[in-house]
N, C-alpha and C positions, 0 to 999 in steps of 0.2 A: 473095626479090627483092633485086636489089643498090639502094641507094641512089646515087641522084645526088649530088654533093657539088659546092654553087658557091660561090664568096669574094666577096664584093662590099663595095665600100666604099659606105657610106650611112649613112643614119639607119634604125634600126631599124621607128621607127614608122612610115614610112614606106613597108614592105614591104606587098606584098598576098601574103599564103599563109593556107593555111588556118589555120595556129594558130602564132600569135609568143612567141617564148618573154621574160619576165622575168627578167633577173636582179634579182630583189626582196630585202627584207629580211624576216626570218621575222615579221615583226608582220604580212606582207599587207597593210598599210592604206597604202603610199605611199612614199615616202623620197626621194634625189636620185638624179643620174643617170640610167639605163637607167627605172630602177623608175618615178622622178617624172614622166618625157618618158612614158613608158606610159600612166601614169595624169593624166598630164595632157592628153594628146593623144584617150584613148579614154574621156574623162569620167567622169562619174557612176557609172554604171552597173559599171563594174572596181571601184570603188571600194564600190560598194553588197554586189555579188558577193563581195568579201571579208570586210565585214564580216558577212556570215551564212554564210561559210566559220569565218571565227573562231568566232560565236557557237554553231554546233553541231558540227563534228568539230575546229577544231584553236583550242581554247579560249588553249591557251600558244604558239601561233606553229606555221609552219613549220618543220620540219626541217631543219639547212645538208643538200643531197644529194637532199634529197624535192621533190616536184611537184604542183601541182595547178593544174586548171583551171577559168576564169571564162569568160565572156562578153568579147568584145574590145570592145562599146562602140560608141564610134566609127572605131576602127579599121579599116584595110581585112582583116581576116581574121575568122576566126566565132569563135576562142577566144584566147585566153593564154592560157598555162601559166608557170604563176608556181614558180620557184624558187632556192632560199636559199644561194648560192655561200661556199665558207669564205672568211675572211678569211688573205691569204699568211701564211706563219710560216718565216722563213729558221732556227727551228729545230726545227721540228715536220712531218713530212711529211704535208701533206694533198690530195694529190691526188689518192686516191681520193675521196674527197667531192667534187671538184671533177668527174672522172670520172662519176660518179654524179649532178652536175646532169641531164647529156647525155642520161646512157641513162635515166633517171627521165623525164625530158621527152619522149625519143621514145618513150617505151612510154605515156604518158598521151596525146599524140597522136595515134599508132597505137591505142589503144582507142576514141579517138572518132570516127577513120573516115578522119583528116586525110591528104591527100594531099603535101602539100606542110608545112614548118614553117619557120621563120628565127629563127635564133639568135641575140643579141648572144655577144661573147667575156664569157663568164660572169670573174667575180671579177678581170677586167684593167684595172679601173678604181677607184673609189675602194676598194674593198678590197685594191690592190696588188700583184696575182697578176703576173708578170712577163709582158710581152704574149707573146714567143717561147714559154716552156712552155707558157702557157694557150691557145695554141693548136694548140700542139703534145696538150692532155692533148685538146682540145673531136676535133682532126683522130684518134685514135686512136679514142676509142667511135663518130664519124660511119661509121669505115670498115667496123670490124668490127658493125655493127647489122645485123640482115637483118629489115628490119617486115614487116608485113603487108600495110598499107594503103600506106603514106608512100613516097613516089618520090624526094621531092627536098627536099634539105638543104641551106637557105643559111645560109652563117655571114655574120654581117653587120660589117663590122668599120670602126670612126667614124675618119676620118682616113685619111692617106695615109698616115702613118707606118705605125701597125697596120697596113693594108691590106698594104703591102708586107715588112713583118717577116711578116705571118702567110702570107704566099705562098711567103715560104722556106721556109718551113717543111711547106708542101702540096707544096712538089717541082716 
């Protein structure tokens, strides 16, 4: 199945799809940015859902690249998928890791039946990732996925600015 792929400028938490993705920190329990408007917007409950993700399979955190998913909360969608973006390194190539957010996220989505997902631009924010590559790396795994379940991929992207850098970049 070919995926849809839409750009939209917005607030992430503010999407309704079946499963929003996190750019979180590997601790799962909250942080700023993307991760804190998440977990501040879908309460309790993300936040309870982590801390017994920690307490029984990921005792030391998150993987940068790995995915898992919670309950959304309050949110308008049925899950998160929480995952751990590298931090930029202008001299360390990390964007496979960064690559590996995406495809992690739509395979854990696609296992749970999701039809729809919404992405923030993983690691283009307080970790530094430069807006144009990072979404030039998110637009490369959205094209080449073929899921099972999932139809439609929105990247969600805060600003006009982003919005329109990450458009050049989708053609």
């Amino acid at each position: 199945m070919v995926l849809q792929i839409e750009l939209v400028q917005g607030d992430i938490t503010a999407q309704e799809a079946d499963a929003i993705v996190n750019a979180a920190n590997s601790s799962l329990l909250g942080g700023g940015g993307v991760d804190g408007a998440i977990h501040r917007k879908g309460g309790p409950a993300i936040l309870a859902a982590c801390r017994s993700l920690r307490a029984s399979h990921y005792g030391r955190g998150l993987a940068t690249g790995q995915a898992v998913a919670t309950t959304a909360g309050n949110l308008r969608a049925r899950w998160v998928v929480h995952t751990v973006g590298p931090v930029w390194s202008g001299t360390e190539d990390r964007s496979e890791l960064l690559r590996s957010c995406y495809a992690t996220s739509l395979r854990v989505a696609d296992e749970l039946g999701a039809q729809t997902i919404a992405f923030p631009l993983i690691s283009a924010g307080i970790y530094g990732w430069p807006v144009a590559d990072a979404a030039r790396q998110a637009l490369t795994v959205l094209r080449a996925s073929t899921p099972e379940h999932l139809v439609e991929a929105r990247l969600v992207l805060f600003g006009a600015e982003t919005y329109r850098i990450a458009a050049e970049q989708a053609g």
